[in-house]
N, C-alpha and C positions, 0 to 999 in steps of 0.2 A: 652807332648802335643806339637809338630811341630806348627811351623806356617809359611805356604807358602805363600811367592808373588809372584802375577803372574800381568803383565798388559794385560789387555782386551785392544782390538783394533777391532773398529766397522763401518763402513762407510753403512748410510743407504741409500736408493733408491732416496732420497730426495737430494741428494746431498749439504746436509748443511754444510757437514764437516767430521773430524774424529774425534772420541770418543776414549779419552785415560782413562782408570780407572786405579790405580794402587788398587788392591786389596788384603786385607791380610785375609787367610783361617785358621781358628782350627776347630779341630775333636773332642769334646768332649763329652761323655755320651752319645753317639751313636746321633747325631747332626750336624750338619756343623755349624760354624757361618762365619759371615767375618764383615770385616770393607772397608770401602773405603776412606783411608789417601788425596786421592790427586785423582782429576778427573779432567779435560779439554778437550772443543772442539776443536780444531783446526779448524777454515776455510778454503775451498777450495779456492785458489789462481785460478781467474777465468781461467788461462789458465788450469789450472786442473780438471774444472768442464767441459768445453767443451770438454778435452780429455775423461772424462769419460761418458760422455753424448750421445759421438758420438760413444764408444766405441762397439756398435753391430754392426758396420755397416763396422769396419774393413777388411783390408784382415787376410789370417790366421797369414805372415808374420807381420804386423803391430801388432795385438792383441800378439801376442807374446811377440814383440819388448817392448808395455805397459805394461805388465804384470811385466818385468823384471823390467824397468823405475819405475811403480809402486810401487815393490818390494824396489829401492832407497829409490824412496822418503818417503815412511813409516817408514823405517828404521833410517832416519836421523830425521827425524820428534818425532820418540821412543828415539831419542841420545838424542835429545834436553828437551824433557820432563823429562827426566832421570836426566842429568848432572842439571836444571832447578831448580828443587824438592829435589835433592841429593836422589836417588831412589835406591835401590839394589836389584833389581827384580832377581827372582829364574827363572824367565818363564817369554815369549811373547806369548798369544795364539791372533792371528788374523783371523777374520771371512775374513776381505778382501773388496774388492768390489765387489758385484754379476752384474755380464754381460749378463748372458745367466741361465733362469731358468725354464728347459722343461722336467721336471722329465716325463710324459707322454711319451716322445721320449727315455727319458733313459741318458738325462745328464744335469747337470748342471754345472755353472762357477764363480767363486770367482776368480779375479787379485788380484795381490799382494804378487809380487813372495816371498815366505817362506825362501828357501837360502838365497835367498837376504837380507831378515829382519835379520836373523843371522848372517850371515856377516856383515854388516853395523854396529851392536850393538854387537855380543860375547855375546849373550846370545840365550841358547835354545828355538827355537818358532815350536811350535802346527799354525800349518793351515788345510785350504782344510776341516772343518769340513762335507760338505753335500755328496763329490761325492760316499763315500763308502756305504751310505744310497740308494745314488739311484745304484747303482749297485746291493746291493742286494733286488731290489724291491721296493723300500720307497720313499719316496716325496723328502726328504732331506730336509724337515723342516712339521712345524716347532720346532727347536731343543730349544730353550729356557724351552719348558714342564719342562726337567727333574731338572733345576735349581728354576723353577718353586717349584715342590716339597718337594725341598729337600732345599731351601732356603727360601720358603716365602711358604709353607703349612699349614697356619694356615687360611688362606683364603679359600673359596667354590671357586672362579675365581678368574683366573691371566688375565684379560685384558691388551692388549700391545696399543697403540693407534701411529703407525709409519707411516712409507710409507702404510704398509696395517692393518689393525687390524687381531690380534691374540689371543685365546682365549686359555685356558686349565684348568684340573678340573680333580677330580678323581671321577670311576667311576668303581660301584664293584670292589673296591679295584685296577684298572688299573690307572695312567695316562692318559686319553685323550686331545686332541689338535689339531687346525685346524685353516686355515684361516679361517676370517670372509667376508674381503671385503676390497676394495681400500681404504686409509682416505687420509694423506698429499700429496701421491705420486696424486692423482688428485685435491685436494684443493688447493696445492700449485701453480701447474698448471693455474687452472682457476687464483688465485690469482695477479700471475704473468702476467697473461695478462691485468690485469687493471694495470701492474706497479708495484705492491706489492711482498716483497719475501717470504709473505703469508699473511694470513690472522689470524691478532691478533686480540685475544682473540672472534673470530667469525664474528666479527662488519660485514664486506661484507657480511655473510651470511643471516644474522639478518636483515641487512636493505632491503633484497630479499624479494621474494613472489613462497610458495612451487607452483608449476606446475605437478597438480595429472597425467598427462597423462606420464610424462617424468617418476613421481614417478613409477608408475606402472609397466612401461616397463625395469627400473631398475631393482624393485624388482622380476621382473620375468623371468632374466636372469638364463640359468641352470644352471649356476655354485653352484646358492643358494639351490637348491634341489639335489645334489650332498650327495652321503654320504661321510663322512670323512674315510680316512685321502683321507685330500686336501689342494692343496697351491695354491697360487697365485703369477705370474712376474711381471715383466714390458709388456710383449708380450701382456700377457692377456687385460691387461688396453688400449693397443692401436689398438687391432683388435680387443677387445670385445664389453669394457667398452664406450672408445669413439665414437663410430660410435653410441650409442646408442643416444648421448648426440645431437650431430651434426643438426641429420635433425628438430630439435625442432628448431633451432633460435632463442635460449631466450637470453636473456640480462645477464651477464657474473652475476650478483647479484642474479636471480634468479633462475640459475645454482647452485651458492655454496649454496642457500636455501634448494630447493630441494637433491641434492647430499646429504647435511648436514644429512637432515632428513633422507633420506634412509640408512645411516650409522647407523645412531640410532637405526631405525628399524630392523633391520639386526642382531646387537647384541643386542637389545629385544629379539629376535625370541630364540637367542641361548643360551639367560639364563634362559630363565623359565622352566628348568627342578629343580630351586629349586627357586622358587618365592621370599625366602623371605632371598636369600643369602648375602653373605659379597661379594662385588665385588673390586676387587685390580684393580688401572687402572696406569700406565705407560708410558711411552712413550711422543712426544710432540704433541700428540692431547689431553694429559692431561691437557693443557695451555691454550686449545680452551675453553673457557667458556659457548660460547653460544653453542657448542656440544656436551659439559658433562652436561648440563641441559635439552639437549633433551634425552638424553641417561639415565639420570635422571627419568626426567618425567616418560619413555616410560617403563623401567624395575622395576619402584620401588625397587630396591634392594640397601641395606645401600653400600651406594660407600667410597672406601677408596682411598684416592692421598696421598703417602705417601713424603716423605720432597725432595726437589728437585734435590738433587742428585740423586739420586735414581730415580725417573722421569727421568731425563737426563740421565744415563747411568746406567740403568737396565740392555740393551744389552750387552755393554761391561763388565760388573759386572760377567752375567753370561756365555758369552763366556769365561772370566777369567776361572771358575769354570770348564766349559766343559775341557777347554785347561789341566787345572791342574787332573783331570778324565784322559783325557787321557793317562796324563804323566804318572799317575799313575796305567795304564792300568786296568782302570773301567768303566763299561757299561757311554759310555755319549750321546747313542742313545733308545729308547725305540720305540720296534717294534708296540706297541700300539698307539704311535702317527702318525707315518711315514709311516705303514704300510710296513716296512723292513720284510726280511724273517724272523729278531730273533734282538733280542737287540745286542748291540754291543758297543764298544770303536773305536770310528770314530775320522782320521785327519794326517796329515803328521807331522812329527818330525822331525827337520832338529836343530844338534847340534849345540849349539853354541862354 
């Protein structure tokens, strides 16, 4: 019985930081387990966050130039956690930082040049997991499902609660999974505009007042009457999402109120196909209190948060997983989630 390390490397929309998991995998009795010996965020070093932040609005040259820069700084950032820990990682698999995510056009983008990370470190690194998804047809997420399955399938829902909430479930014996809806990636937003670099444990939202008119117009965005498979960018949230928010004029408290609630609502809607299920939640809107009580309330379903590491880097856990699939040239896509032509082993290999 092998036991592979691989480190996961996760940067999410929120720009809080980078996610290092160092993760150890066994195969046994037809099963996956893993451990996670050593996990840390790193923070974005604010000249880093403005580079990423502005990073759509690039020329081609400049987006380039980052992506390699990128590729650096991840790289020395993976030394340091390595040499740190005394680490002896078999694999790097990195998701990277998503720039550009318009599967409906036909492509999406993850910086964080892959050579680069191997070079920097001498160790074999897995990237680029989404682009071969959307080439053959597919969303190019959400790809967590299949680690989903095949690592925490003892659950009815994998709730993700990130920049957007993500949801998955098997269904006549398939995997399914889909965006649900914006959370951090506009919470932390509003938050941020009263001076907060979010909103703990909800209090902002709490001390608001819901506004049914804004509620309503939310929830009756298409996006949410969409069939799956479906994802969610950053684009969406700023040509969709926000203009919706705008012409109301309410007071930034009850904005994240309202907002709050319609998240809730939204995965209400998309778990009562088993009322009285196990719900996994993950992610750092597992931390919001006052939004897993509405999410509570609204679903009646027994919720499980499972211990903080795990919350904290679930993502990087199971891109570890994906990365190490790949290596081992096994399906780490499923055409049921992505709606891909056919399941597949998605990501670029770049030796170390």
């Amino acid at each position: 019985m092998r036991k592979y390390r691989v480190i996961g490397l996760m940067s999410g929309t929120s720009l809080d930081g980078v996610d290092l998991a160092f993760c150890e995998f066994t195969f046994a009795t037809g099963k996956w387990k893993f451990t996670i010996p050593v996990a840390v965020t790193y923070s974005y070093p604010e000249e880093w966050k403005q580079k990423l932040a502005l990073a759509h609005g690039l020329t081609a040259e400049g987006l380039a130039r980052l992506n390699v820069d990128y590729g650096k700084f991840l790289g020395k950032l993976l030394n340091q956690f390595i040499k740190q820990h005394h680490l002896s990682p078999d694999l790097i698999a990195s998701h990277g930082h998503t720039v550009f995510h318009r599967p409906e056009t036909g492509f999406t983008l993850q910086i964080g040049s892959g050579p680069e990370i191997a070079a920097q470190t001498g160790i074999t690194t897995v990237c680029d997991f989404r682009s071969q998804d959307v080439a053959l047809g597919g969303q190019g997420a959400p790809l967590v499902p299949l680690g989903d399955k095949l690592l925490f399938g003892e659950y009815d829902f994998c709730l993700n609660l990130g920049g957007f909430s993500n949801i998955s479930f098997d269904e006549n014996g398939l995997r399914k999974a889909y965006d649900i809806c914006p959370v951090n990636i506009i919470l932390n937003r509003l938050a941020q505009s009263l001076g907060h670099e979010f909103d703990t444990d909800g209090k902002l939202a709490a001390s608001g007042t819901i506004h049914l008119g804004l509620l309503e117009a939310l929830n009756n965005l298409d996006f949410y009457v969409q069939p799956a498979p479906k994802s969610l960018g950053r684009e969406w949230v700023e040509m969709v999402f926000v203009p919706v928010l705008d012409p109301f004029e309410l007071a930034v408290h009850d904005q994240l109120r309202t907002v709050s609630e319609h998240i809730a609502v939204q995965i209400s809607r998309q778990t009562q196909r088993k009322p009285d299920g196990k719900l996994f939640v993950t992610g750092g809107g597992a931390k919001n209190v006052f939004l897993m009580n509405r999410i509570k309330a609204l679903t009646g379903h027994q919720i499980i948060v499972p211990n903080e590491k795990i919350i904290d880097f679930k993502e990087a856990l199971i891109f570890a997983f994906l990365g190490l699939l790949r290596y081992k040239s096994k399906f780490n896509c499923l055409a049921s989630v992505t709606g891909a032509a056919r399941d597949h082993s998605s990501g670029a290999i770049y030796s170390g």
